[in-house]
C-alpha positions in Angstrom: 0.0 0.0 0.0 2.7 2.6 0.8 4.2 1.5 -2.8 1.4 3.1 -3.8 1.2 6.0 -2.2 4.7 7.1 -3.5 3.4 6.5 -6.9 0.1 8.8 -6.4 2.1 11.2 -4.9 4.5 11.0 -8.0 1.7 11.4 -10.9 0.7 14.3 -8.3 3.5 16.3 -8.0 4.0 15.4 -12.1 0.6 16.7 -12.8 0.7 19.8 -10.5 4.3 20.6 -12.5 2.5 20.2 -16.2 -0.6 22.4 -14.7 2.2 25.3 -13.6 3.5 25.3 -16.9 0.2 25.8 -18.7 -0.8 28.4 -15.9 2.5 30.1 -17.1 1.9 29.7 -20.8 -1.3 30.4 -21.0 -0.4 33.6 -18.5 1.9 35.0 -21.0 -0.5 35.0 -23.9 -3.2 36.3 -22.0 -0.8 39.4 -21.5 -0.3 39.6 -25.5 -3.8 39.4 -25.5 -4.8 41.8 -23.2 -2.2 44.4 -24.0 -3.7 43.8 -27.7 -7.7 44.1 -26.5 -6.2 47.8 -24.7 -4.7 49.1 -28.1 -7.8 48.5 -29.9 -9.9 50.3 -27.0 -7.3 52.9 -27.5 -7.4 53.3 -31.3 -11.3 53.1 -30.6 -11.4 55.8 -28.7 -9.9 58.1 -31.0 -11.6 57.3 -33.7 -14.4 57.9 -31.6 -13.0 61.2 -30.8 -12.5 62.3 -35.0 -16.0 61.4 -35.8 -17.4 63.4 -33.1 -15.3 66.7 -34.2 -17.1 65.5 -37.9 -19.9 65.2 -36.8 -20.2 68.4 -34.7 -18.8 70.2 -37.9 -21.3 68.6 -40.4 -24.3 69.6 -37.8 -23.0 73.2 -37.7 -22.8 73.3 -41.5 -26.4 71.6 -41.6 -27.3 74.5 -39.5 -26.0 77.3 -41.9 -27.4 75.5 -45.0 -31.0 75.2 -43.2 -30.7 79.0 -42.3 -29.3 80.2 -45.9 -32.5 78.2 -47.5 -35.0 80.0 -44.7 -33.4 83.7 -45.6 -33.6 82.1 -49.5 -37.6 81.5 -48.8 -38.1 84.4 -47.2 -37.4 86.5 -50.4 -39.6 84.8 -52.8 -42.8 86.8 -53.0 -46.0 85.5 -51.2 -47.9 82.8 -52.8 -45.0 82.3 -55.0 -44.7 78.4 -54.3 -47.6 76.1 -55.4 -47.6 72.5 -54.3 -47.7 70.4 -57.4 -48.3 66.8 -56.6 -50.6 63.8 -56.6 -51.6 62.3 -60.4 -55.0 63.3 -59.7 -55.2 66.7 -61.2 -51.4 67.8 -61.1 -51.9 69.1 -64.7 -54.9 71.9 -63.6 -52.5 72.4 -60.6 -49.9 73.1 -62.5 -51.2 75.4 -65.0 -52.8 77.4 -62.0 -49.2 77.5 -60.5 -47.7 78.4 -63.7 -50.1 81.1 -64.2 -50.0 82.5 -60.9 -46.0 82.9 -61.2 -46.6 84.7 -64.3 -49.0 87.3 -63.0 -46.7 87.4 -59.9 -43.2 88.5 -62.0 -45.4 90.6 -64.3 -46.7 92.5 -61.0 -42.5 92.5 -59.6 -41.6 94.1 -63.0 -44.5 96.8 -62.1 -43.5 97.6 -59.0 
């Protein structure tokens, strides 16, 4: 029985030694890993930081553009925009627009 204990205790201490190493391998290139997920976040992060200057920048032009076509608007002459649309009648609705922007520039030339 005590022949057997010494063996037990052999495959033991043999086992323990192979887990170590693979705790130490495995330990290693977690740290490769790890180090690699932390440059991503990094590169992330300022990525994340150029498309929020974008962003901001294309919402401030957005801004201007939405403005310059309000002040744009604002010039045209009442009643000077006619919805065309629809199939039903957009013909009659068109003439009546077209004719209505005719009278209008002949009464802009008056004035």
């Amino acid at each position: 029985m005590l022949c057997y204990c010494f063996i037990f205790v052999d495959v033991l201490s043999q086992k323990w030694s192979e887990n170590d190493n693979l705790v130490k391998d495995y330990g290693v290139k977690n740290e490769v890993l790890v180090a690699e997920i932390f440059r991503v976040i990094a590169n992330t992060l300022e990525r994340n930081s150029h498309v929020s200057v974008i962003t901001d920048k294309l919402q401030r032009e957005i801004s201007s553009f939405a403005d310059y076509l309000d002040n744009v608007h604002s010039m045209r002459p009442p009643g000077a925009f006619v919805e065309v649309s629809g199939s039903s009648g957009a013909k009659m609705r068109k003439k009546k627009a077209d004719a209505k922007n005719k009278l209008l520039d002949r009464l802009c030339w008056k004035i």
